[in-house]
N, CA, C and O atoms as a GROMACS GRO file, in nm:
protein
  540
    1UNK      N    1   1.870   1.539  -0.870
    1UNK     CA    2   1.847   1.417  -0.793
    1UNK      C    3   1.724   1.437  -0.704
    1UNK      O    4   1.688   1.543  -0.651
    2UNK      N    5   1.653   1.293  -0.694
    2UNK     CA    6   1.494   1.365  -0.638
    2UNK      C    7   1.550   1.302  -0.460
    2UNK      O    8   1.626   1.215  -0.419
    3UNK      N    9   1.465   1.399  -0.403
    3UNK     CA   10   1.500   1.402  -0.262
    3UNK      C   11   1.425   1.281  -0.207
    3UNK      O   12   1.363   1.207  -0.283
    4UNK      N   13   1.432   1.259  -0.054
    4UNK     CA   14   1.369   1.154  -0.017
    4UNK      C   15   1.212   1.170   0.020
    4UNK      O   16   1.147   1.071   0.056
    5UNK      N   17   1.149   1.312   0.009
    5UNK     CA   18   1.006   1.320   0.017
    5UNK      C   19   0.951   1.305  -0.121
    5UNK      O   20   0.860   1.228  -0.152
    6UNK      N   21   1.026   1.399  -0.213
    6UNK     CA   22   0.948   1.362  -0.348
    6UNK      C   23   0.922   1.214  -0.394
    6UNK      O   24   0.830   1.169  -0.462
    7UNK      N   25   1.059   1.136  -0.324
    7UNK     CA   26   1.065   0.979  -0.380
    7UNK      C   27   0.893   0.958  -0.299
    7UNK      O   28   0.798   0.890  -0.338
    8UNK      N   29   0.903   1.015  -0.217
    8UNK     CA   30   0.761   0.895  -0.099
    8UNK      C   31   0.635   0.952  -0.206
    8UNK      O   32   0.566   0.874  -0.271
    9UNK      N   33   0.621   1.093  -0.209
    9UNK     CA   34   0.495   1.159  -0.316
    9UNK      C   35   0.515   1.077  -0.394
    9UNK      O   36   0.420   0.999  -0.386
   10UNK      N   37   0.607   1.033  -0.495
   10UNK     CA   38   0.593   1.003  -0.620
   10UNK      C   39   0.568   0.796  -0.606
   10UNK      O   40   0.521   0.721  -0.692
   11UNK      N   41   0.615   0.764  -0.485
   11UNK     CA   42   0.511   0.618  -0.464
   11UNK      C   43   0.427   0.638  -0.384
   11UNK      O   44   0.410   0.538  -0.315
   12UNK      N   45   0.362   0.722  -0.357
   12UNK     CA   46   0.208   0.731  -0.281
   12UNK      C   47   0.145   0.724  -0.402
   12UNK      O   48   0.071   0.626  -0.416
   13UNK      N   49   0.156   0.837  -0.537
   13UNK     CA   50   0.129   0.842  -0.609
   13UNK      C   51   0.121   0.706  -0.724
   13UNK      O   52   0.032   0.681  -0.805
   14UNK      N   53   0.226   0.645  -0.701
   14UNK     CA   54   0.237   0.519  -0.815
   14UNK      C   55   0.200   0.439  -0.759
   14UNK      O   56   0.103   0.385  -0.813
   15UNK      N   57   0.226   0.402  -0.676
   15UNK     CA   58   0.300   0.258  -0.614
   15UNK      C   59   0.204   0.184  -0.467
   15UNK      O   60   0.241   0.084  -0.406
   16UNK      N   61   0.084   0.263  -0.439
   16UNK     CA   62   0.028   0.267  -0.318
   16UNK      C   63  -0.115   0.229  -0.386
   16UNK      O   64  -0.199   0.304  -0.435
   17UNK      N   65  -0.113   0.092  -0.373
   17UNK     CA   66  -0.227   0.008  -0.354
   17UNK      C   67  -0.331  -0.036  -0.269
   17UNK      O   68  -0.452  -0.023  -0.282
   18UNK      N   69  -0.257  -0.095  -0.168
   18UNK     CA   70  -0.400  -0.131  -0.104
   18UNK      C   71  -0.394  -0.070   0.049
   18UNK      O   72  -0.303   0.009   0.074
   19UNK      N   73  -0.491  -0.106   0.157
   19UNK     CA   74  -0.525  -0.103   0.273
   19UNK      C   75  -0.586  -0.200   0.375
   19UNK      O   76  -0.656  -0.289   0.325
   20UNK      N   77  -0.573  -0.200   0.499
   20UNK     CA   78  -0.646  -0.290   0.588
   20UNK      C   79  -0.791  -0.236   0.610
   20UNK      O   80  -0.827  -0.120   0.631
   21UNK      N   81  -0.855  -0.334   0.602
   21UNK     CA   82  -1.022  -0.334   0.625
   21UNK      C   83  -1.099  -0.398   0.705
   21UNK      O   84  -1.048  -0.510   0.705
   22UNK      N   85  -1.199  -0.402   0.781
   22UNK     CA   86  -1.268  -0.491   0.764
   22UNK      C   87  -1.308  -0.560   0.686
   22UNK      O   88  -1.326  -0.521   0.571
   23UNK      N   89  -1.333  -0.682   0.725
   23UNK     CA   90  -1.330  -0.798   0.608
   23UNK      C   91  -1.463  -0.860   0.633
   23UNK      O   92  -1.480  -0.895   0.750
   24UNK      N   93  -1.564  -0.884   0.546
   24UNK     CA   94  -1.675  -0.951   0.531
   24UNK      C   95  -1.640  -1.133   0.541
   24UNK      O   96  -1.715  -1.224   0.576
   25UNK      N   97  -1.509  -1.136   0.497
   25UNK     CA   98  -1.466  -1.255   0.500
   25UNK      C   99  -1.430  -1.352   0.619
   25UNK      O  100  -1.482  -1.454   0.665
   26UNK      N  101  -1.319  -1.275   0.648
   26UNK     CA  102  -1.255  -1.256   0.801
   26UNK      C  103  -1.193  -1.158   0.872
   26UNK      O  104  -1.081  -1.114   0.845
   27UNK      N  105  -1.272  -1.117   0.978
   27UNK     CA  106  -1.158  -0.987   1.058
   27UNK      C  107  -1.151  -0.880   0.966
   27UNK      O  108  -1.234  -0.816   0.902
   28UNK      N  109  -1.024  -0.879   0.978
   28UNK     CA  110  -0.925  -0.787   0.889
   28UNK      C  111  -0.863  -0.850   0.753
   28UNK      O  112  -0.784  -0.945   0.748
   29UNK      N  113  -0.922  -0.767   0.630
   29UNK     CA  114  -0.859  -0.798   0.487
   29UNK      C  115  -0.792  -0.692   0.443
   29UNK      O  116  -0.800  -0.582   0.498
   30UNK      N  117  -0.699  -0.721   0.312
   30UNK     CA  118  -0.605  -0.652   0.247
   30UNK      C  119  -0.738  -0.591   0.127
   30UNK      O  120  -0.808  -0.669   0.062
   31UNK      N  121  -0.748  -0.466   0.121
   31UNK     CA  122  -0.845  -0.440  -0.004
   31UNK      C  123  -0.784  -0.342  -0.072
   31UNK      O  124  -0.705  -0.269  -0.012
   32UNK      N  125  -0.812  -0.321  -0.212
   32UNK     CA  126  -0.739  -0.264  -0.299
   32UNK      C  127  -0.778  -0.077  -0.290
   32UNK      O  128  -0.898  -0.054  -0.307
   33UNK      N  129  -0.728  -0.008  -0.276
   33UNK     CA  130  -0.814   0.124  -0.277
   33UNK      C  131  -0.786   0.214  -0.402
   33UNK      O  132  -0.836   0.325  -0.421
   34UNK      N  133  -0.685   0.138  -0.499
   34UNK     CA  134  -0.750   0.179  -0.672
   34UNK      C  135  -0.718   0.045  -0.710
   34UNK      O  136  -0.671  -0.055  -0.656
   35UNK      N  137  -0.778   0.091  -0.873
   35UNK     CA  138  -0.753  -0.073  -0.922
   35UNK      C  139  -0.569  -0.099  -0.962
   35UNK      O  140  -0.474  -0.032  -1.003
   36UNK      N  141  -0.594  -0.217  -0.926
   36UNK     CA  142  -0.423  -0.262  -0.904
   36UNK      C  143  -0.418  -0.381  -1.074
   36UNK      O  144  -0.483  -0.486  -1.078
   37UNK      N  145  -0.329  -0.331  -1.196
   37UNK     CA  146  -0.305  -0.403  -1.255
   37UNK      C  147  -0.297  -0.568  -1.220
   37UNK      O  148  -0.285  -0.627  -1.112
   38UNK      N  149  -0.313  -0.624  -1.388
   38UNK     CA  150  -0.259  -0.767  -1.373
   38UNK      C  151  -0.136  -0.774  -1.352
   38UNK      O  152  -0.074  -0.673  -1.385
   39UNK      N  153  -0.069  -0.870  -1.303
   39UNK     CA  154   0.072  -0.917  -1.291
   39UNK      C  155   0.191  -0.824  -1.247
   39UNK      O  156   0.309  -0.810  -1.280
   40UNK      N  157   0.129  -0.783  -1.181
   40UNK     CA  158   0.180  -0.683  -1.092
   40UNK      C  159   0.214  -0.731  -0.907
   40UNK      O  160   0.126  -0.790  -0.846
   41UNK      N  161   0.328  -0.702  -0.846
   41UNK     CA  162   0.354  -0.703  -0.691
   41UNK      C  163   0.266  -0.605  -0.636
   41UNK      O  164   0.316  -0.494  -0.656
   42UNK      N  165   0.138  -0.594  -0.565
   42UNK     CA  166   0.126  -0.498  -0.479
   42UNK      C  167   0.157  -0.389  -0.354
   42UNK      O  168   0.127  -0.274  -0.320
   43UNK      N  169   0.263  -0.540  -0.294
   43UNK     CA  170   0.337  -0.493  -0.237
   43UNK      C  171   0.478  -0.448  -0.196
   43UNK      O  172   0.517  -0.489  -0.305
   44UNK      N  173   0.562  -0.414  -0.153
   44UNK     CA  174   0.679  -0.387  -0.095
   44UNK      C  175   0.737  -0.476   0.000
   44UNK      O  176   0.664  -0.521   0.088
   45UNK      N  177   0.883  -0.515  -0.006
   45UNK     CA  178   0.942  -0.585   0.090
   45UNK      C  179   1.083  -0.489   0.115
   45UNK      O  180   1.178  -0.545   0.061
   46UNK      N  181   1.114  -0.391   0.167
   46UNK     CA  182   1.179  -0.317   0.221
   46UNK      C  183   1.208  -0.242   0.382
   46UNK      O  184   1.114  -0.188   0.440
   47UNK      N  185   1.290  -0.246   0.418
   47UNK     CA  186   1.337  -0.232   0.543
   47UNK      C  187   1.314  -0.067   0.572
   47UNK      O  188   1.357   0.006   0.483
   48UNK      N  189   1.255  -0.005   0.683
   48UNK     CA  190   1.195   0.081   0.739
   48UNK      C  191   1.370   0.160   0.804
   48UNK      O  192   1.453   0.119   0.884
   49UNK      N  193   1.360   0.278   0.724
   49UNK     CA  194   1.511   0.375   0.736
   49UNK      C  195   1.430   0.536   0.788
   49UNK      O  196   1.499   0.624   0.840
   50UNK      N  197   1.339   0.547   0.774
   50UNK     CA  198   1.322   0.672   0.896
   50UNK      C  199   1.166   0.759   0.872
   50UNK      O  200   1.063   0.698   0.843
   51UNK      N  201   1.170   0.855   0.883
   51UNK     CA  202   1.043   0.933   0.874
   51UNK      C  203   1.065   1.079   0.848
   51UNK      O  204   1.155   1.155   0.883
   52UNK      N  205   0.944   1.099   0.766
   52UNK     CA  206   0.992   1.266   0.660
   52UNK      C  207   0.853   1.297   0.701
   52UNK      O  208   0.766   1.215   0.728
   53UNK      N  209   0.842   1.463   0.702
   53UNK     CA  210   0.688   1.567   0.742
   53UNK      C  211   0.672   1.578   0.563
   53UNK      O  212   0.740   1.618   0.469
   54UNK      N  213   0.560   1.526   0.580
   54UNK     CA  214   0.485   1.590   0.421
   54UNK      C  215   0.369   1.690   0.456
   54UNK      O  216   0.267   1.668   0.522
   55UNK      N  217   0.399   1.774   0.413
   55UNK     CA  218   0.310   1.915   0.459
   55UNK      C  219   0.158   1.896   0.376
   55UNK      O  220   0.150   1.834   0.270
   56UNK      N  221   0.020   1.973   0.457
   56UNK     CA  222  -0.121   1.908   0.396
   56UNK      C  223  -0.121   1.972   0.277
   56UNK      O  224  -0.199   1.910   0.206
   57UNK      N  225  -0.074   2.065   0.215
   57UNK     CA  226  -0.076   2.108   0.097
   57UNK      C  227  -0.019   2.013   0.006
   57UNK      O  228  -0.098   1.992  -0.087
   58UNK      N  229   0.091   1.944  -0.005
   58UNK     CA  230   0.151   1.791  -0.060
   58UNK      C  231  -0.013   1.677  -0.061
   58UNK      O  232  -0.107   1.659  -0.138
   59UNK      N  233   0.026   1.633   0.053
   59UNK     CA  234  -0.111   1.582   0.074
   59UNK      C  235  -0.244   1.579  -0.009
   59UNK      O  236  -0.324   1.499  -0.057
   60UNK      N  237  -0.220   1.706   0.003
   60UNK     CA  238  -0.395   1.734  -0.068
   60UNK      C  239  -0.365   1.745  -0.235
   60UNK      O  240  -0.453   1.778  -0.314
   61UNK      N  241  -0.200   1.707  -0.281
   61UNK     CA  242  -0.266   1.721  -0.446
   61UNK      C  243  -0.259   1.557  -0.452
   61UNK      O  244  -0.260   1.525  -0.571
   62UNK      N  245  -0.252   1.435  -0.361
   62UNK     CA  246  -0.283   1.329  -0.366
   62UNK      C  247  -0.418   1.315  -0.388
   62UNK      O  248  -0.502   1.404  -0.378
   63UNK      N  249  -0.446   1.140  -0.435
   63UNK     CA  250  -0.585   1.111  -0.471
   63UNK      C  251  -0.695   1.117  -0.326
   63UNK      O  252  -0.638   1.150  -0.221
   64UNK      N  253  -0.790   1.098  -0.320
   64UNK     CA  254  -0.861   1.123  -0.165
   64UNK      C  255  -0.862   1.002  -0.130
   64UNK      O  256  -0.913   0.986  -0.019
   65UNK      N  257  -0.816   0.884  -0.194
   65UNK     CA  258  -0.826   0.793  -0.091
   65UNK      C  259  -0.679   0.736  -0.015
   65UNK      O  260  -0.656   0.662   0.081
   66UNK      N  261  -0.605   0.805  -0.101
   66UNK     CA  262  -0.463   0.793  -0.050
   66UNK      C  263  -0.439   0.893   0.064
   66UNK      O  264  -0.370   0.874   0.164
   67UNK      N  265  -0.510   1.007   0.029
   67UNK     CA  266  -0.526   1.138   0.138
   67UNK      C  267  -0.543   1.056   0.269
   67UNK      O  268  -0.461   1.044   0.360
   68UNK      N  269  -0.632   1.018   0.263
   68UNK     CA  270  -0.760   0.932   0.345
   68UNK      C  271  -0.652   0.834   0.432
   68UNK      O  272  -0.638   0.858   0.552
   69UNK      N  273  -0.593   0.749   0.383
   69UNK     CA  274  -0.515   0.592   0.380
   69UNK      C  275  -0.408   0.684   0.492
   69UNK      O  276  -0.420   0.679   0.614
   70UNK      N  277  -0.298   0.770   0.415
   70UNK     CA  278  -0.225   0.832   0.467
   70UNK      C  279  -0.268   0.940   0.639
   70UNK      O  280  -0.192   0.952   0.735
   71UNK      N  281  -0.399   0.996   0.627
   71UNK     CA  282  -0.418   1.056   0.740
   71UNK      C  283  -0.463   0.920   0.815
   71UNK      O  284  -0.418   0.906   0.928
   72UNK      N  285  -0.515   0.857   0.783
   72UNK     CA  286  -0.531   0.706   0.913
   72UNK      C  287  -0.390   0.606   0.973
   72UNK      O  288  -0.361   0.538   1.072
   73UNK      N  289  -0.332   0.647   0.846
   73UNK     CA  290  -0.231   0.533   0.928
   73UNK      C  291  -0.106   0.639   0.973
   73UNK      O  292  -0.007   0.575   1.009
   74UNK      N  293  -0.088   0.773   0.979
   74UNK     CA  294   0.064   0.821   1.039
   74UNK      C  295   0.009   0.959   1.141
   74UNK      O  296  -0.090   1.033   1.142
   75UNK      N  297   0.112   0.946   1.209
   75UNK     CA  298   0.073   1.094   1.257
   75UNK      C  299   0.094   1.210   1.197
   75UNK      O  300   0.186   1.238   1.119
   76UNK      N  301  -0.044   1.318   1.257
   76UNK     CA  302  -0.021   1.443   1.140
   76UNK      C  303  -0.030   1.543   1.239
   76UNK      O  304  -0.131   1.535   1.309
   77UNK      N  305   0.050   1.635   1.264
   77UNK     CA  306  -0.005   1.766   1.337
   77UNK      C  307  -0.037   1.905   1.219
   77UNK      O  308  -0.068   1.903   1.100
   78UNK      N  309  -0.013   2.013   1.312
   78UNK     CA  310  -0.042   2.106   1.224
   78UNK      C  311   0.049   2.171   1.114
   78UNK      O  312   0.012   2.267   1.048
   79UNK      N  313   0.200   2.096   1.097
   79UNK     CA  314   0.286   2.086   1.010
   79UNK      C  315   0.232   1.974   0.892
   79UNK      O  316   0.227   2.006   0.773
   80UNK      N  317   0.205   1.884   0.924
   80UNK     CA  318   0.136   1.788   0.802
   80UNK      C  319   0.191   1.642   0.870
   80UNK      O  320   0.221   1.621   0.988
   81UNK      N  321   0.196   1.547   0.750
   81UNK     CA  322   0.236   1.423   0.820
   81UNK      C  323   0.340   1.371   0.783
   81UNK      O  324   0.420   1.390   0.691
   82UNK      N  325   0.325   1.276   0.900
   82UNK     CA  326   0.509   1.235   0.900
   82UNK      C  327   0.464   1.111   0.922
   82UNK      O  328   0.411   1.053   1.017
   83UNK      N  329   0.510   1.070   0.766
   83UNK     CA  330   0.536   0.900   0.720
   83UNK      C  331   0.648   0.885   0.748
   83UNK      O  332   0.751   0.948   0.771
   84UNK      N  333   0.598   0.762   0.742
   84UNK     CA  334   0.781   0.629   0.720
   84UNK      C  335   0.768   0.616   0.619
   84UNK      O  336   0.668   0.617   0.549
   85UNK      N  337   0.960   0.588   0.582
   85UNK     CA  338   0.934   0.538   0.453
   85UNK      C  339   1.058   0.418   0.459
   85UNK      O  340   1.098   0.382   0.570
   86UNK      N  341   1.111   0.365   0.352
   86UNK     CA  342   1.180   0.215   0.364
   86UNK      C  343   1.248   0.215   0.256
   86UNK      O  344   1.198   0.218   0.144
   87UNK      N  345   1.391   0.213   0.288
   87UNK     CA  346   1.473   0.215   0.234
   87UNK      C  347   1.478   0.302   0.064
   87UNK      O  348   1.387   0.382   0.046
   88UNK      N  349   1.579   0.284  -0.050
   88UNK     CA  350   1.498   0.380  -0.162
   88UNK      C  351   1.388   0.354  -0.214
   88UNK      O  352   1.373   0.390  -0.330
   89UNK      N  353   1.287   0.290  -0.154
   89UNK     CA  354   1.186   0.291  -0.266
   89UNK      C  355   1.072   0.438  -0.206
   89UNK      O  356   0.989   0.507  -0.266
   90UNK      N  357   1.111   0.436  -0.090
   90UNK     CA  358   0.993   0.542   0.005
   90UNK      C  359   0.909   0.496   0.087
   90UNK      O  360   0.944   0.532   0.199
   91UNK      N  361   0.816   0.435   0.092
   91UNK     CA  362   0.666   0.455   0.125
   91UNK      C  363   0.686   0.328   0.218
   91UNK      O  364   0.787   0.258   0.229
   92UNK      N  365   0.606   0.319   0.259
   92UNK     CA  366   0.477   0.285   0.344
   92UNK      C  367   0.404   0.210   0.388
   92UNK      O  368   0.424   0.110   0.456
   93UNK      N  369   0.261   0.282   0.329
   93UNK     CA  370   0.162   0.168   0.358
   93UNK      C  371   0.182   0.042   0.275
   93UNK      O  372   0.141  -0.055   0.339
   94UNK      N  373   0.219   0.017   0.185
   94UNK     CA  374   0.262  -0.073   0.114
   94UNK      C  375   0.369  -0.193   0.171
   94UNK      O  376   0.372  -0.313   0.144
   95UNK      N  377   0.452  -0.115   0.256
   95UNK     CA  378   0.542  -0.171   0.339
   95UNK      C  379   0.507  -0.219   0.488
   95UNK      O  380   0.600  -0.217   0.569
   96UNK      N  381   0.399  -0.256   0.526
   96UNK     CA  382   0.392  -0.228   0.611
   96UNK      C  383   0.351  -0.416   0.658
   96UNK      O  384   0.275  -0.454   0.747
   97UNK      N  385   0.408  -0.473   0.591
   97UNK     CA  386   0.373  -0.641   0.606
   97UNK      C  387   0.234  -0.628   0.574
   97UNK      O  388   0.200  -0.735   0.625
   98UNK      N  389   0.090  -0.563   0.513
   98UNK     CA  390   0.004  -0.564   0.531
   98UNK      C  391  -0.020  -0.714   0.447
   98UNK      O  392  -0.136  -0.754   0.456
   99UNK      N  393   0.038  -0.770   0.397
   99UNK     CA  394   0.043  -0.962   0.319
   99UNK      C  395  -0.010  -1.017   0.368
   99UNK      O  396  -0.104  -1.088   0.331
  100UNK      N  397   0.059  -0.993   0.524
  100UNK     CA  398  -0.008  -1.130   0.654
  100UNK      C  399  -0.186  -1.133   0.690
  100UNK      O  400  -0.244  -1.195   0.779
  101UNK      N  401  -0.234  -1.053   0.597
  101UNK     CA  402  -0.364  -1.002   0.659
  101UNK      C  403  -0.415  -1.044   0.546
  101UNK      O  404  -0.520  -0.980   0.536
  102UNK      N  405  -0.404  -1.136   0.425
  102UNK     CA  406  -0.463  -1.167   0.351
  102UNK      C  407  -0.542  -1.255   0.366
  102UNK      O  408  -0.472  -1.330   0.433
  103UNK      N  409  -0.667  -1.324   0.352
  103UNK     CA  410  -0.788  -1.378   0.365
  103UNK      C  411  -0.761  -1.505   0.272
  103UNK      O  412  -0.674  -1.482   0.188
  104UNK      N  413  -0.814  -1.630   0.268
  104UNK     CA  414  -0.797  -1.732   0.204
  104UNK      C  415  -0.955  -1.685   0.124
  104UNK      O  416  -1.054  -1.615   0.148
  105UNK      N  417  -0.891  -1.793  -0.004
  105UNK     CA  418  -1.072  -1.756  -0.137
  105UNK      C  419  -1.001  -1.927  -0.201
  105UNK      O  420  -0.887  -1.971  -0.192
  106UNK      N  421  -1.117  -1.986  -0.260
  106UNK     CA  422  -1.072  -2.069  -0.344
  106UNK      C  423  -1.030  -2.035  -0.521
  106UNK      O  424  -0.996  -2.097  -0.622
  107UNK      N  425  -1.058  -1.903  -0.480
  107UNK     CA  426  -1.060  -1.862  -0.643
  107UNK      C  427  -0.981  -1.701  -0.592
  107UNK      O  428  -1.028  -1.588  -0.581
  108UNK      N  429  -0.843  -1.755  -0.570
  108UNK     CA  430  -0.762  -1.633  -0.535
  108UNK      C  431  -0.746  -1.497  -0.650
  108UNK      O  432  -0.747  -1.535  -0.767
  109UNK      N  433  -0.729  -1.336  -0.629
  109UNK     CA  434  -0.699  -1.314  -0.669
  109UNK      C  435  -0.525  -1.212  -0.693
  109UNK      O  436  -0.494  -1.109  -0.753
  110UNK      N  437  -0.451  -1.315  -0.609
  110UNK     CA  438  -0.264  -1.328  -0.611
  110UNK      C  439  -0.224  -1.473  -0.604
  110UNK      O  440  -0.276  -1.578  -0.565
  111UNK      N  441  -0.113  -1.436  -0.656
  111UNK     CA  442  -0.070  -1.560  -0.692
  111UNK      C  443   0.059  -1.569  -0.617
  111UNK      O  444   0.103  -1.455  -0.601
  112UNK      N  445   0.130  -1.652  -0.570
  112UNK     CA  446   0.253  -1.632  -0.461
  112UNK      C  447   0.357  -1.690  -0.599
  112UNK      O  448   0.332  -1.787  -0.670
  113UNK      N  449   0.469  -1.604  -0.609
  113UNK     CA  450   0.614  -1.613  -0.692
  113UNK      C  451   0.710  -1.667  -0.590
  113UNK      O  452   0.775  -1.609  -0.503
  114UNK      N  453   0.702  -1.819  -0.633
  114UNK     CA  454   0.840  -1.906  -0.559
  114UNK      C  455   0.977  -1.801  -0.549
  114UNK      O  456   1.025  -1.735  -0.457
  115UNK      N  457   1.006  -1.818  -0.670
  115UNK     CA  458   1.127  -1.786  -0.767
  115UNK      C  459   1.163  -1.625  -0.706
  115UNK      O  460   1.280  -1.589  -0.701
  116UNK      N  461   1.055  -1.538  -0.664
  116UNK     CA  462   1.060  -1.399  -0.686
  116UNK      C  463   1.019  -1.404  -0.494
  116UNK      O  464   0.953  -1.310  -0.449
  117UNK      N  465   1.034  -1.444  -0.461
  117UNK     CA  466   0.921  -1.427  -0.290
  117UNK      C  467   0.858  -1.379  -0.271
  117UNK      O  468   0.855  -1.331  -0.158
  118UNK      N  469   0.715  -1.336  -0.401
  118UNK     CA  470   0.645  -1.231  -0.381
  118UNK      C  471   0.528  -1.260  -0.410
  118UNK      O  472   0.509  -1.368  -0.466
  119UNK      N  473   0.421  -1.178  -0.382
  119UNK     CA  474   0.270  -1.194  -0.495
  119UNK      C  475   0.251  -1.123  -0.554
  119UNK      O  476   0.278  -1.005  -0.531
  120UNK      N  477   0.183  -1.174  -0.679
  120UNK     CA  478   0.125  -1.079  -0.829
  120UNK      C  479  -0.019  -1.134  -0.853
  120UNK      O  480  -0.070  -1.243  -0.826
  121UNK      N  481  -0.055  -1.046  -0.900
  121UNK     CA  482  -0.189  -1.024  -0.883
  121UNK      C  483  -0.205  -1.102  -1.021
  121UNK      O  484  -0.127  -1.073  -1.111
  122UNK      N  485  -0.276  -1.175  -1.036
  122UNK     CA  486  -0.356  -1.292  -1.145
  122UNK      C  487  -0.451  -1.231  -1.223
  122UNK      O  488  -0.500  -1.264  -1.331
  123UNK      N  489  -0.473  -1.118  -1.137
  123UNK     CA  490  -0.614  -1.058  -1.283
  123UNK      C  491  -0.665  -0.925  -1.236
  123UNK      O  492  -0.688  -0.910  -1.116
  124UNK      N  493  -0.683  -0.834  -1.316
  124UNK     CA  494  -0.685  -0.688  -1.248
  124UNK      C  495  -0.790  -0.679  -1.130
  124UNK      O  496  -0.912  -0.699  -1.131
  125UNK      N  497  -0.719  -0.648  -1.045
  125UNK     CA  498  -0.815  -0.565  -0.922
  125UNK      C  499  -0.858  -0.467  -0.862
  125UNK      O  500  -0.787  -0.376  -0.819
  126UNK      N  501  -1.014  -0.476  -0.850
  126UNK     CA  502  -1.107  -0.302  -0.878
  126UNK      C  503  -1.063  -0.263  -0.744
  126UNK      O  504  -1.010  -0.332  -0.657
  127UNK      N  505  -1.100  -0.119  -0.744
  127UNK     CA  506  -1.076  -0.073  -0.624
  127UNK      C  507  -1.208  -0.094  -0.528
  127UNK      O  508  -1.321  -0.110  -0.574
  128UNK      N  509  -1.184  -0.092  -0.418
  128UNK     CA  510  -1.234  -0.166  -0.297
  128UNK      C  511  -1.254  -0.289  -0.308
  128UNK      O  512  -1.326  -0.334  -0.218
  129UNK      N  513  -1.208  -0.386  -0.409
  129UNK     CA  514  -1.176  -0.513  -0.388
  129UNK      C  515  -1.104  -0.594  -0.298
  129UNK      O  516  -0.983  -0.588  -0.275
  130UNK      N  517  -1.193  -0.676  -0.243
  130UNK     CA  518  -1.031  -0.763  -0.114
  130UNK      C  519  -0.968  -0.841  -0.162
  130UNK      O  520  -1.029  -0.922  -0.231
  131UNK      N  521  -0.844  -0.854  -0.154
  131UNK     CA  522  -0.727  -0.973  -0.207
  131UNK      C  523  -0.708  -1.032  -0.142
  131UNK      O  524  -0.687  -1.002  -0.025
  132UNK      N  525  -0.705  -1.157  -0.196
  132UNK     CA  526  -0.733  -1.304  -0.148
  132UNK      C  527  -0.597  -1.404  -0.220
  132UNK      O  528  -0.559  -1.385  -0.336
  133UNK      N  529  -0.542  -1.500  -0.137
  133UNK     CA  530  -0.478  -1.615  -0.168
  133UNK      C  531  -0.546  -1.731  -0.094
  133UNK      O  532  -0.623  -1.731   0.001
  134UNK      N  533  -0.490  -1.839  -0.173
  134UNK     CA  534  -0.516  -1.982  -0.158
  134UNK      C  535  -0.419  -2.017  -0.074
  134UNK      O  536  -0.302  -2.037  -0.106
  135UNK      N  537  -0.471  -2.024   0.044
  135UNK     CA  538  -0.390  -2.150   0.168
  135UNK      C  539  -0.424  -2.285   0.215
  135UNK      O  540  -0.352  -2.342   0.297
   0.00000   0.00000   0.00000
């Protein structure tokens, strides 16, 4: 049975899409920091159940921009860092309402799921791309 840090490695690893940015658009945007399939949820809607130390050796066999993502948004001392994570899925930054920070485009690229309460992405998105909906 995988423990509750490997679960968070193994969606940092999968499951960890985007980040807050500055936005050329407005303020602060949601931008992709790898490319995020079509028809896909980027994000997470899960409830925040506690916080685990991921040591920098963990860390460092992550990608560098997740490295990166992860040392900006949690605290790290000289044990390593200690994310949150949310309920079983793990993680995070993903969880982190970062939705509300999405930028209006007339030519969105998410699409909002009535049926599902969620967004999926309408057409693959590159990394450092900003994601955009229609309001």
């Amino acid at each position: 049975m995988m423990n509750i840090k490997d679960k968070i490695i193994k969606n940092l690893k999968h499951n960890t899409y985007c980040r807050l940015k500055c936005s050329d658009t407005d303020g602060v945007g949601v931008f992709a920091i790898r490319d995020i399939p079509e028809s896909i949820n980027p994000f997470s809607d899960t409830e925040f159940t506690g916080d685990v130390l991921i040591t920098h050796d963990e860390i460092a066999q992550l990608d560098e921009s997740i490295q990166e993502l992860v040392y900006d948004l949690y605290y790290n001392d000289e044990e390593g860092v200690h994310v949150q994570y949310f309920s079983e899925m793990g993680i995070t930054p993903n969880v982190s309402y970062i939705q509300y920070k999405l930028n209006h485009s007339d030519k969105p690229n998410l699409k909002w799921d009535e049926e599902k309460y969620c967004f999926f992405t309408n057409k693959k998105i590159n990394k450092n791309e900003e994601l955009f909906i229609d309001y």
